[in-house]
PDB file of N, CA, C, O and CB in Angstrom:
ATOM      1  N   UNK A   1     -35.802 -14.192  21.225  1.00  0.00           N
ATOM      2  CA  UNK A   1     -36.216 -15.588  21.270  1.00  0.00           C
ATOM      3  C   UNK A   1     -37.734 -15.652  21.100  1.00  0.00           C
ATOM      4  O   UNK A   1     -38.437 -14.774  21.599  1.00  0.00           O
ATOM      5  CB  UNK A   1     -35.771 -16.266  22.606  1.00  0.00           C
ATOM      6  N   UNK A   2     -38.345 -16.842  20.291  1.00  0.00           N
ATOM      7  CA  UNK A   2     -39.621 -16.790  20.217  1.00  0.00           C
ATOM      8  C   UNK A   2     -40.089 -17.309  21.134  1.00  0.00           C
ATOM      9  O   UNK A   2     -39.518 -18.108  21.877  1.00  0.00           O
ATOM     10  CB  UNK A   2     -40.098 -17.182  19.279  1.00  0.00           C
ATOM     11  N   UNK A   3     -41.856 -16.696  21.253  1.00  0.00           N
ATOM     12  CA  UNK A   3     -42.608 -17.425  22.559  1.00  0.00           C
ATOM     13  C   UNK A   3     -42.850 -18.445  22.360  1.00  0.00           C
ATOM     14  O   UNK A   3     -43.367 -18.767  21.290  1.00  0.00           O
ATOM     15  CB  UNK A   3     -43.765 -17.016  23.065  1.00  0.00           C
ATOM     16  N   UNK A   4     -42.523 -19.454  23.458  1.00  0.00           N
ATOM     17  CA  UNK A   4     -42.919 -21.080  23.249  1.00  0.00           C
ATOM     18  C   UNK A   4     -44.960 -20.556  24.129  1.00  0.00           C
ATOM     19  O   UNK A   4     -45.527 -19.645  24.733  1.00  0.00           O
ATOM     20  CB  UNK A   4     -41.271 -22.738  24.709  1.00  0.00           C
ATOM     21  N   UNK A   5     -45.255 -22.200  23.449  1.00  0.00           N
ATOM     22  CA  UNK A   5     -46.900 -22.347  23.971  1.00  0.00           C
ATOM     23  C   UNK A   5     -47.441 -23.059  24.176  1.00  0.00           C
ATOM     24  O   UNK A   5     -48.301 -23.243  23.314  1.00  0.00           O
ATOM     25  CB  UNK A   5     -47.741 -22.078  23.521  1.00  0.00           C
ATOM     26  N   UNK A   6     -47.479 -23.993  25.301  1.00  0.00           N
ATOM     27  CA  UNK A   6     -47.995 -25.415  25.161  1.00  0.00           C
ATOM     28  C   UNK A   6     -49.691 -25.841  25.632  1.00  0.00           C
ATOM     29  O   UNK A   6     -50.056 -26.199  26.752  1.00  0.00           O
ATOM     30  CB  UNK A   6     -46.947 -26.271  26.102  1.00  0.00           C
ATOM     31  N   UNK A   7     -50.443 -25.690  24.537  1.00  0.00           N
ATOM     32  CA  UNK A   7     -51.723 -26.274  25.105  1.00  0.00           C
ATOM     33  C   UNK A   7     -51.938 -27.982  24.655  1.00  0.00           C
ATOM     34  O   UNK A   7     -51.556 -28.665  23.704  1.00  0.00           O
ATOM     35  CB  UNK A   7     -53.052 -25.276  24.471  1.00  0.00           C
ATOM     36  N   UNK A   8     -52.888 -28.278  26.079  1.00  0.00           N
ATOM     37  CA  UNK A   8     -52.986 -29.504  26.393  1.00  0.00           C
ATOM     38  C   UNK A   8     -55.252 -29.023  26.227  1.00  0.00           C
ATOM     39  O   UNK A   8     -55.878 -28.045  26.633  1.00  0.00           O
ATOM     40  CB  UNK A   8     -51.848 -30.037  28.307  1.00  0.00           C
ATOM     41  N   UNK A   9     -55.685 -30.207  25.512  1.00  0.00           N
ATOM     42  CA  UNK A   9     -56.554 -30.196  25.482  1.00  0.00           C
ATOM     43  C   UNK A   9     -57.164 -31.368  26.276  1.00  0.00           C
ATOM     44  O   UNK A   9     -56.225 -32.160  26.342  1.00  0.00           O
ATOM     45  CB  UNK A   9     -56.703 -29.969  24.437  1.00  0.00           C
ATOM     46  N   UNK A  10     -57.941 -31.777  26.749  1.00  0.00           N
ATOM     47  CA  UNK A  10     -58.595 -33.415  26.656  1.00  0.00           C
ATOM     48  C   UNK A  10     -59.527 -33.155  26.932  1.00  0.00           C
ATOM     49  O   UNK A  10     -59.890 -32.289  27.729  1.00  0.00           O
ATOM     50  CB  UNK A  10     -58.214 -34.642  27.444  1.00  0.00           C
ATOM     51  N   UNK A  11     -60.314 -34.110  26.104  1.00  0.00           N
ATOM     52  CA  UNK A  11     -61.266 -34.542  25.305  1.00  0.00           C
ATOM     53  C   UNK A  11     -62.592 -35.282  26.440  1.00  0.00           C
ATOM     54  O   UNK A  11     -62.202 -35.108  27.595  1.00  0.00           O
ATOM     55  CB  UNK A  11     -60.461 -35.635  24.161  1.00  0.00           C
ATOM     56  N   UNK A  12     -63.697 -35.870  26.427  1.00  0.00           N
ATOM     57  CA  UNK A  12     -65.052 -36.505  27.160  1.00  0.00           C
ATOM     58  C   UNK A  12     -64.548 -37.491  27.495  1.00  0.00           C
ATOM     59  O   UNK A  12     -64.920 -37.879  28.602  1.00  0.00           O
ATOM     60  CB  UNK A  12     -66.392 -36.813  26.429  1.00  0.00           C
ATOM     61  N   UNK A  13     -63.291 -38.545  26.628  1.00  0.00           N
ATOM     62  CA  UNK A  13     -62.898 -39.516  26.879  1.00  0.00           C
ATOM     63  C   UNK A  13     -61.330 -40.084  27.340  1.00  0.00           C
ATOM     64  O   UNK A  13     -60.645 -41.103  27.419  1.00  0.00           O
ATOM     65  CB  UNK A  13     -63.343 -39.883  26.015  1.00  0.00           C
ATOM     66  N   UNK A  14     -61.323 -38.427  27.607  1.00  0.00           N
ATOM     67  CA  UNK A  14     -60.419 -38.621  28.606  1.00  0.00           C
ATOM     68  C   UNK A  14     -58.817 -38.730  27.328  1.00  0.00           C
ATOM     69  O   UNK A  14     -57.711 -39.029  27.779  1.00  0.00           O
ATOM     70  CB  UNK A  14     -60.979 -40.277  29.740  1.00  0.00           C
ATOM     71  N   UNK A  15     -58.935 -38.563  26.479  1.00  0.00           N
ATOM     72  CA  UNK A  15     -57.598 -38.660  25.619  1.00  0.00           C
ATOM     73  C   UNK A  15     -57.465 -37.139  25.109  1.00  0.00           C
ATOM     74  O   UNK A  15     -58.339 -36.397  24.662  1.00  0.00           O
ATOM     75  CB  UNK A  15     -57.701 -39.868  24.213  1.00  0.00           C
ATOM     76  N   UNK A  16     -55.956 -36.887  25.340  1.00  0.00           N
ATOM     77  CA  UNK A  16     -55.859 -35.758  25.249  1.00  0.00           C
ATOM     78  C   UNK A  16     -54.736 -35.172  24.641  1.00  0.00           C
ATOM     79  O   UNK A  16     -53.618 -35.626  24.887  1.00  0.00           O
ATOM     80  CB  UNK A  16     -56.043 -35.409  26.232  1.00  0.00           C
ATOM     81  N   UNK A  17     -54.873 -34.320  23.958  1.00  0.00           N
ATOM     82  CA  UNK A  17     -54.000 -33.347  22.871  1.00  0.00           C
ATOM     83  C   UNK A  17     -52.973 -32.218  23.331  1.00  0.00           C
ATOM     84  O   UNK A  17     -53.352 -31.158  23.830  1.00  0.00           O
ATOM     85  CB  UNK A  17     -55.037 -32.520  22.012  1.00  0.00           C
ATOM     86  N   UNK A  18     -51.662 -32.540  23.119  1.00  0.00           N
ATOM     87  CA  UNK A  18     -50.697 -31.595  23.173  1.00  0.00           C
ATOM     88  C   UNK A  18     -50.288 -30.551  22.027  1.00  0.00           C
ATOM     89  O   UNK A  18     -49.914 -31.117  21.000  1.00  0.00           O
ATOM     90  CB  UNK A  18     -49.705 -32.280  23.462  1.00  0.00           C
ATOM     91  N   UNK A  19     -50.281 -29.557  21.991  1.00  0.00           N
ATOM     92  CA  UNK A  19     -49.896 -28.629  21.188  1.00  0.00           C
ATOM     93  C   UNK A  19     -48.944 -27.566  21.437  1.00  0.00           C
ATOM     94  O   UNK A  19     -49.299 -26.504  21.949  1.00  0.00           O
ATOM     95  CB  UNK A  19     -50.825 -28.175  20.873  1.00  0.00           C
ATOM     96  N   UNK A  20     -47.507 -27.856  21.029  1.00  0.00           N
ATOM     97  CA  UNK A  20     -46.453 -27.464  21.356  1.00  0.00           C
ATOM     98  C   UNK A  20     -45.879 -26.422  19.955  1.00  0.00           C
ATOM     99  O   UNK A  20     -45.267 -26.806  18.959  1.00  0.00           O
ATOM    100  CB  UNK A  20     -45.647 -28.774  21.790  1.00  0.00           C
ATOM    101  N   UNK A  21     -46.329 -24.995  20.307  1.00  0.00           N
ATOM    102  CA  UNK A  21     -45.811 -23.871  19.075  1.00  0.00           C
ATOM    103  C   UNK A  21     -44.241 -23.190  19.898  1.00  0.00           C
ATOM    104  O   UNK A  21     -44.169 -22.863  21.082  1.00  0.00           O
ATOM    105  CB  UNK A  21     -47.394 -22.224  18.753  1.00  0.00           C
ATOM    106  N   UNK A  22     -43.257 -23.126  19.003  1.00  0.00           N
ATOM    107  CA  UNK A  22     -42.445 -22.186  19.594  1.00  0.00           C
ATOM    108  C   UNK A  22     -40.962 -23.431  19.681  1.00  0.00           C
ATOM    109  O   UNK A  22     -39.787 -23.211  19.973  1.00  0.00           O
ATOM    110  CB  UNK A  22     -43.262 -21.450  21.283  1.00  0.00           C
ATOM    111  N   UNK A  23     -41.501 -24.433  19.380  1.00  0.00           N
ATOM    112  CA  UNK A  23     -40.355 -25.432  19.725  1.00  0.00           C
ATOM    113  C   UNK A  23     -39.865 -26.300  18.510  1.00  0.00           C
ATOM    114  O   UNK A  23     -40.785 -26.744  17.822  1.00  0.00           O
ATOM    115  CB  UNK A  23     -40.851 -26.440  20.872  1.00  0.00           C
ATOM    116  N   UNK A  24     -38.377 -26.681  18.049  1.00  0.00           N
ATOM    117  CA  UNK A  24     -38.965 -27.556  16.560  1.00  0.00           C
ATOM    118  C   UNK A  24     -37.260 -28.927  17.395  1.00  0.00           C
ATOM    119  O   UNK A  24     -36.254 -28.767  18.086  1.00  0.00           O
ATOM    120  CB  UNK A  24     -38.606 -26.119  13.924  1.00  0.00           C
ATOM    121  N   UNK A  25     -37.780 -29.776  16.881  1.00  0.00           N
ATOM    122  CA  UNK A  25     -36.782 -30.806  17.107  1.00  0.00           C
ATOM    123  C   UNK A  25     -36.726 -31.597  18.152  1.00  0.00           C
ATOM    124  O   UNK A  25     -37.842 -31.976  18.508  1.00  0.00           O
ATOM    125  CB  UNK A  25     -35.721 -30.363  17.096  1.00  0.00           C
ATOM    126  N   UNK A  26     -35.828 -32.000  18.795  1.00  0.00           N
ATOM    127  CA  UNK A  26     -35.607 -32.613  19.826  1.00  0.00           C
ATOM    128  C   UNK A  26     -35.658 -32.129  20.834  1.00  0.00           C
ATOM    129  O   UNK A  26     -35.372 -32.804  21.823  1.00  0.00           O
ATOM    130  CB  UNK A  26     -34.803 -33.063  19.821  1.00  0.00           C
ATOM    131  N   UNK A  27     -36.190 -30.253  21.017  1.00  0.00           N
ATOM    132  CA  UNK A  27     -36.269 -29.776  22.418  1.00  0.00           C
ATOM    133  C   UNK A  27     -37.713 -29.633  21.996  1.00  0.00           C
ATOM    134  O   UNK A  27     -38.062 -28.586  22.540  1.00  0.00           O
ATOM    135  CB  UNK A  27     -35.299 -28.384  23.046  1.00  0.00           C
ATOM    136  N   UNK A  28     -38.503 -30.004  21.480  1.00  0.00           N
ATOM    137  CA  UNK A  28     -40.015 -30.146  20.703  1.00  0.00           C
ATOM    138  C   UNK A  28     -40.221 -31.574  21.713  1.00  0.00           C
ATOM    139  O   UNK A  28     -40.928 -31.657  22.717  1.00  0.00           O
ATOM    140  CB  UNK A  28     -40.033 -30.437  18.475  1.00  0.00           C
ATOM    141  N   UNK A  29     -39.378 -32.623  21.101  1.00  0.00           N
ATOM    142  CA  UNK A  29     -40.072 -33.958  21.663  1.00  0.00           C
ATOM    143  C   UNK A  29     -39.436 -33.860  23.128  1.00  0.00           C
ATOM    144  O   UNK A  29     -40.221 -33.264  23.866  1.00  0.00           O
ATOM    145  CB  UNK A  29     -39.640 -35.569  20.734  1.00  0.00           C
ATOM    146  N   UNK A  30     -38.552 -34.156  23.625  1.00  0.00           N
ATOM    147  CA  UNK A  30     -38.333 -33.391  25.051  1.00  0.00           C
ATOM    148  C   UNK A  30     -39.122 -32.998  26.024  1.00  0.00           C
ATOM    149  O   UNK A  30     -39.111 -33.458  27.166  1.00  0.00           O
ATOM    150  CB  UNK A  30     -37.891 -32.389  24.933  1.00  0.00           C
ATOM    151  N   UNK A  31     -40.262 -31.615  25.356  1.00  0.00           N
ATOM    152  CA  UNK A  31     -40.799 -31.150  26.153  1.00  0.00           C
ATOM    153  C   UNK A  31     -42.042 -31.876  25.985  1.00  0.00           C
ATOM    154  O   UNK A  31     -42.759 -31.966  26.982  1.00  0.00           O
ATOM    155  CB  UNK A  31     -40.723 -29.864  26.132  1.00  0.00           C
ATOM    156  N   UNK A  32     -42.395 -32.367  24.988  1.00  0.00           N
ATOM    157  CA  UNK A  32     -43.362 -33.507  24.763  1.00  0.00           C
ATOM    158  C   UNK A  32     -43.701 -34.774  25.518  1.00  0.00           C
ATOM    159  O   UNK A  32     -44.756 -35.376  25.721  1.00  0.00           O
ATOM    160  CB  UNK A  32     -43.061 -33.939  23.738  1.00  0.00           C
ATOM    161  N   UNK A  33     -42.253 -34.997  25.912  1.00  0.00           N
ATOM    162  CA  UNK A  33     -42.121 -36.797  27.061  1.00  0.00           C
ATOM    163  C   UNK A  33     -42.074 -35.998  28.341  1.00  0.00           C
ATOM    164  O   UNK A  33     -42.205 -36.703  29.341  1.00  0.00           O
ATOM    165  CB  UNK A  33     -40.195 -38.184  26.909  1.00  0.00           C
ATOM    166  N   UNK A  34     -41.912 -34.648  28.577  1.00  0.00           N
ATOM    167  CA  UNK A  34     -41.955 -34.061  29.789  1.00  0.00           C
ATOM    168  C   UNK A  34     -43.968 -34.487  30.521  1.00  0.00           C
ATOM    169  O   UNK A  34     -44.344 -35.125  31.504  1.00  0.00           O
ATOM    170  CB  UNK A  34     -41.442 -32.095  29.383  1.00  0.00           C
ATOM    171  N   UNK A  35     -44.639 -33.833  29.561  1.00  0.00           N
ATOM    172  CA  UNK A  35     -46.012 -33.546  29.502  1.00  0.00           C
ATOM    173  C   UNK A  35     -46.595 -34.904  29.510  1.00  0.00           C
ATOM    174  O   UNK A  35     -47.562 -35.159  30.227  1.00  0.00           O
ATOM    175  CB  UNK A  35     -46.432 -32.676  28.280  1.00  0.00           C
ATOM    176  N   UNK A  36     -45.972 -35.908  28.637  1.00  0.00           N
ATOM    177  CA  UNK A  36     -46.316 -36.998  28.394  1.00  0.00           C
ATOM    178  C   UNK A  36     -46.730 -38.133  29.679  1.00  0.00           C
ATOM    179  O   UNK A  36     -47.738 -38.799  29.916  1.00  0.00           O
ATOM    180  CB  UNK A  36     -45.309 -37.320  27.596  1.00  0.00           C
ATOM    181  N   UNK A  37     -45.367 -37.965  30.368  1.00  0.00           N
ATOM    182  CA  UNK A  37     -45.306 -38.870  31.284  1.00  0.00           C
ATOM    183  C   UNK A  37     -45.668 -40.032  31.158  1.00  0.00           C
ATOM    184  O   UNK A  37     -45.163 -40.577  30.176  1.00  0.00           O
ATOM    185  CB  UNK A  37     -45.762 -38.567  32.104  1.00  0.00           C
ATOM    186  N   UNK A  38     -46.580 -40.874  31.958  1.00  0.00           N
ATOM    187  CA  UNK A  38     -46.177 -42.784  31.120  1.00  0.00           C
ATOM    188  C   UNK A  38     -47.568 -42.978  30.695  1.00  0.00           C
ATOM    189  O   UNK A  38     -48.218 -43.989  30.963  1.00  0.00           O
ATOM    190  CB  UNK A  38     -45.574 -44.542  32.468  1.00  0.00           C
ATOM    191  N   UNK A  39     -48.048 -41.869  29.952  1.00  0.00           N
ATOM    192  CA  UNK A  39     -49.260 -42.158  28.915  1.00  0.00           C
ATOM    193  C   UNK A  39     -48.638 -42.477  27.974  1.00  0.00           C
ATOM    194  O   UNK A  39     -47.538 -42.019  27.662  1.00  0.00           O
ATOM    195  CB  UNK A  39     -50.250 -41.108  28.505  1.00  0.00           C
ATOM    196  N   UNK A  40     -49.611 -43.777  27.069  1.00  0.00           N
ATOM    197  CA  UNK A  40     -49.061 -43.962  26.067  1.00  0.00           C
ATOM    198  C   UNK A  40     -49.660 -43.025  24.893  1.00  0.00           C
ATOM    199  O   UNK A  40     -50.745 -42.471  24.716  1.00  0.00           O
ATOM    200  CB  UNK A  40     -49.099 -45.299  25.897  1.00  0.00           C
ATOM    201  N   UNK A  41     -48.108 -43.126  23.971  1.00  0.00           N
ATOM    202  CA  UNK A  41     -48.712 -42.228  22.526  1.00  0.00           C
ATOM    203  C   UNK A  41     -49.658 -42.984  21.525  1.00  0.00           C
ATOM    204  O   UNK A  41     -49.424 -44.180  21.356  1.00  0.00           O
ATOM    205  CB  UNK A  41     -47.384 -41.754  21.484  1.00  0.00           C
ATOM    206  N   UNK A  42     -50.712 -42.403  20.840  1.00  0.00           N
ATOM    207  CA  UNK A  42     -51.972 -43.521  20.493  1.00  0.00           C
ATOM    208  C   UNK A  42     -51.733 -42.660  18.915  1.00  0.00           C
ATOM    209  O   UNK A  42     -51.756 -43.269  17.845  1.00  0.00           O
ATOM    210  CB  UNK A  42     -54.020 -43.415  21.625  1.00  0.00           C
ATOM    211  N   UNK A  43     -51.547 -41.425  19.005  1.00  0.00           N
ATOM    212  CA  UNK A  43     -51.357 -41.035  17.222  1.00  0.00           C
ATOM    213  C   UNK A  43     -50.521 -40.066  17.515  1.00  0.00           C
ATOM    214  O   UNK A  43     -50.841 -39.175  18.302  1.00  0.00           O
ATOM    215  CB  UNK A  43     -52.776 -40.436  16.133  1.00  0.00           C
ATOM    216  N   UNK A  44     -49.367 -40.112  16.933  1.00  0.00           N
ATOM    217  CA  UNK A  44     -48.197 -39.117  16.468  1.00  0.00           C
ATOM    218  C   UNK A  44     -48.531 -38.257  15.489  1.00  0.00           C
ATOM    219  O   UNK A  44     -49.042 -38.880  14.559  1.00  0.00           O
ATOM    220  CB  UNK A  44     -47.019 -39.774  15.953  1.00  0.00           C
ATOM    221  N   UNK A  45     -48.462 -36.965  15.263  1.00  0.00           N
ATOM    222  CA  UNK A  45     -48.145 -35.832  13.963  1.00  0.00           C
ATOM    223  C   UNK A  45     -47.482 -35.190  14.317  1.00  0.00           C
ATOM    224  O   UNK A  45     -47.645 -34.683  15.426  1.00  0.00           O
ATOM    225  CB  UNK A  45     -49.044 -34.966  13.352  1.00  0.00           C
ATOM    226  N   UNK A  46     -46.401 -34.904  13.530  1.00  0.00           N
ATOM    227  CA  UNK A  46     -45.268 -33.766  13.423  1.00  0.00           C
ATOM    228  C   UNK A  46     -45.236 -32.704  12.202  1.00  0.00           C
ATOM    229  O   UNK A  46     -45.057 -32.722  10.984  1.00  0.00           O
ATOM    230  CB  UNK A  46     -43.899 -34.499  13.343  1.00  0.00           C
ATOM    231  N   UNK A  47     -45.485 -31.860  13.124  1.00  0.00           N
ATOM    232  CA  UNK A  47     -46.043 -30.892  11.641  1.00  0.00           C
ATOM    233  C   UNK A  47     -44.290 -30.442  11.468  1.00  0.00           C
ATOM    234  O   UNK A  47     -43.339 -30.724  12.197  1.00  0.00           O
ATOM    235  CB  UNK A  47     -47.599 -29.015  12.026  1.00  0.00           C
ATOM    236  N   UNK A  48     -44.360 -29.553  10.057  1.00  0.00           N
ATOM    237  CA  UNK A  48     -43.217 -29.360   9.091  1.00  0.00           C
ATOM    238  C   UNK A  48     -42.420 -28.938  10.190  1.00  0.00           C
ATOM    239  O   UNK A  48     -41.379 -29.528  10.477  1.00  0.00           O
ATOM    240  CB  UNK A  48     -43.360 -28.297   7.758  1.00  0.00           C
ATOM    241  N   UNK A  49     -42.776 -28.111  10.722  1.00  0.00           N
ATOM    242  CA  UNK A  49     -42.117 -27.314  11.814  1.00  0.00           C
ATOM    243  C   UNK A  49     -41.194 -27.783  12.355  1.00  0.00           C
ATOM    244  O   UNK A  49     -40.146 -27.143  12.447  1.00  0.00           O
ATOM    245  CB  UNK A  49     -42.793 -26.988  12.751  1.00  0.00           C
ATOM    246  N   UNK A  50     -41.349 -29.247  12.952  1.00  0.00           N
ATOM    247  CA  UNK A  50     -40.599 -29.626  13.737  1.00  0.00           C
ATOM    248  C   UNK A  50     -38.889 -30.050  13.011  1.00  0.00           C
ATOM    249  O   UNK A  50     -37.817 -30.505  13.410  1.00  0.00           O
ATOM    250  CB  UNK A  50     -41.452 -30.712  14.384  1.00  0.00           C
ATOM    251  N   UNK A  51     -39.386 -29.653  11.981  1.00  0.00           N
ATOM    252  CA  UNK A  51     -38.244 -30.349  10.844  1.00  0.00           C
ATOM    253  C   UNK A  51     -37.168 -28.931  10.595  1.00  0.00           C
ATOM    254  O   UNK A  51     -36.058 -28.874  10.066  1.00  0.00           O
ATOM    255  CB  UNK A  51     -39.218 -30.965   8.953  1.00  0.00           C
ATOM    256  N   UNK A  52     -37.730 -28.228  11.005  1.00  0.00           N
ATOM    257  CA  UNK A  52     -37.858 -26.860  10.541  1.00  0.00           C
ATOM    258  C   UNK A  52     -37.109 -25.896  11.834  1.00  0.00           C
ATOM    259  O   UNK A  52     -37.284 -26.259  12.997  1.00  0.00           O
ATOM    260  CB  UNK A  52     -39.625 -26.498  10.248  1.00  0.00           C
ATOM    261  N   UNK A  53     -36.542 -25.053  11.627  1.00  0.00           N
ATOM    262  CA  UNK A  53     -36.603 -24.316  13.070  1.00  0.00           C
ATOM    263  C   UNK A  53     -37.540 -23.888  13.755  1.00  0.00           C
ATOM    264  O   UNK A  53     -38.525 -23.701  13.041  1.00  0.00           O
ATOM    265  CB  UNK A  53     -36.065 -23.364  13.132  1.00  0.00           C
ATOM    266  N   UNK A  54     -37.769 -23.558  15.153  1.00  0.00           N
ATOM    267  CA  UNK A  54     -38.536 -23.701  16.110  1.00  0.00           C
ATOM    268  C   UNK A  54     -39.935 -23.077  15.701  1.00  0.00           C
ATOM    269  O   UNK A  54     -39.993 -21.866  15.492  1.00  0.00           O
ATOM    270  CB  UNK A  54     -37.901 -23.157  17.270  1.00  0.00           C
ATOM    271  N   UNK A  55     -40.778 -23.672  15.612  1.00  0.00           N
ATOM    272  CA  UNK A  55     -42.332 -23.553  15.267  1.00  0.00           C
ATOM    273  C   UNK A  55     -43.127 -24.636  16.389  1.00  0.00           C
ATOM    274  O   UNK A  55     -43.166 -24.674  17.619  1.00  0.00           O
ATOM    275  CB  UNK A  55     -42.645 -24.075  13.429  1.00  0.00           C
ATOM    276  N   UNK A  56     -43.768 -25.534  15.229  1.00  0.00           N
ATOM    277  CA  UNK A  56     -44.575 -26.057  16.273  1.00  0.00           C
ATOM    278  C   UNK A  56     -44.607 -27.487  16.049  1.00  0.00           C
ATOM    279  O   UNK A  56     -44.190 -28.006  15.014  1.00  0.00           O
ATOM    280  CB  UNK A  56     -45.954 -25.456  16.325  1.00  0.00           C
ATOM    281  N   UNK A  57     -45.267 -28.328  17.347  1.00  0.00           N
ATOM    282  CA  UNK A  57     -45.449 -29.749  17.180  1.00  0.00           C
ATOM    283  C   UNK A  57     -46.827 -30.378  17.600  1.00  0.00           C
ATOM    284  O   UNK A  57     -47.340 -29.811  18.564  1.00  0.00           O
ATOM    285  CB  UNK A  57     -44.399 -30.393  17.933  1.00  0.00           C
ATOM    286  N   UNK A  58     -47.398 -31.238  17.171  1.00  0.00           N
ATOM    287  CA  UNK A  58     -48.841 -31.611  17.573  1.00  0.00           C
ATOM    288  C   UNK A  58     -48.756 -33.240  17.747  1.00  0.00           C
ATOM    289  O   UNK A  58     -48.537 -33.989  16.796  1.00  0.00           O
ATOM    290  CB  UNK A  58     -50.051 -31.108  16.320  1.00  0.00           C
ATOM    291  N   UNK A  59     -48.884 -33.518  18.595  1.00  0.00           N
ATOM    292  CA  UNK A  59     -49.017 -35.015  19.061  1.00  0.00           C
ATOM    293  C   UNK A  59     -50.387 -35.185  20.137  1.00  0.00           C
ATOM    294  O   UNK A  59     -50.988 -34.359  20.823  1.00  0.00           O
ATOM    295  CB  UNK A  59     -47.461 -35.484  19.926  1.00  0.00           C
ATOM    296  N   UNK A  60     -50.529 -36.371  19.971  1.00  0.00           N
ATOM    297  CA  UNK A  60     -51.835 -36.895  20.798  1.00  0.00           C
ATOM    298  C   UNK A  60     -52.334 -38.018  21.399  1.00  0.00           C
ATOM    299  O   UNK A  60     -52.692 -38.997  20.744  1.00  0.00           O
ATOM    300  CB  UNK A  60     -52.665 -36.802  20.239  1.00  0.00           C
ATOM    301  N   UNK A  61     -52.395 -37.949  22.761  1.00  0.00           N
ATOM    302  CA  UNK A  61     -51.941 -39.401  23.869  1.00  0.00           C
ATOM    303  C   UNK A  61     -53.079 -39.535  24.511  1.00  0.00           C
ATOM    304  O   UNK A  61     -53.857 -38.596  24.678  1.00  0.00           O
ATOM    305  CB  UNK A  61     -50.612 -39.249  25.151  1.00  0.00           C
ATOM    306  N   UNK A  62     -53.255 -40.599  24.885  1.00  0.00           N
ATOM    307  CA  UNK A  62     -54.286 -41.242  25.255  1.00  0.00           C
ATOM    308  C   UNK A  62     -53.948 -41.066  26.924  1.00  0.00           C
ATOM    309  O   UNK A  62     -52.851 -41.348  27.406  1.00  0.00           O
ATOM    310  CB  UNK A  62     -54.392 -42.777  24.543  1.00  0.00           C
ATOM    311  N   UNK A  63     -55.110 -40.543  27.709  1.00  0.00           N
ATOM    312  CA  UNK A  63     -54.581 -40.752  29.392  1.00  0.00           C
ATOM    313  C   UNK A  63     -55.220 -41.562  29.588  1.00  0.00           C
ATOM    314  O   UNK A  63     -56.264 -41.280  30.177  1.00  0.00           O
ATOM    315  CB  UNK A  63     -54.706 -39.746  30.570  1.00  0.00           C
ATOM    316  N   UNK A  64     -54.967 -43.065  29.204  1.00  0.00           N
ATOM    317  CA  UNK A  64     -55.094 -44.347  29.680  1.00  0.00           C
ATOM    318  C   UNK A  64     -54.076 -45.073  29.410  1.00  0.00           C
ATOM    319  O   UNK A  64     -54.043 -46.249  29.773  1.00  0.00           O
ATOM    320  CB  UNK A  64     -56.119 -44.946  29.280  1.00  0.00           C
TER     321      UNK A  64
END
């Protein structure tokens, strides 16, 4: 099984970046609304991956 990897970045202003390698699909977004919690999403990207078998996903939420 491949290694999953989830880095969370945030940013001076407080909005902050998920980066989810190792996961592709609906156990991708899943672990995404896990992390998410009731921040809202401010810009979505789904790289190929997610389309793809398990690679990676990049989304990015605002913690406000």
């Amino acid at each position: 099984m491949a290694q999953k990897t989830v880095t969370i970045i945030i940013d001076e202003n407080g909005n902050s970046e998920v980066d989810l390698e190792g996961f592709a699909g609906n156990g991708c977004s899943k672990v995404f609304e896990d992390f998410r919690g009731s921040d809202k999403i401010k810009t979505e990207r789904k790289k190929t991956s997610f389309y793809n078998p398990a690679q990676t996903e990049k989304q990015t939420t605002t913690g406000r």
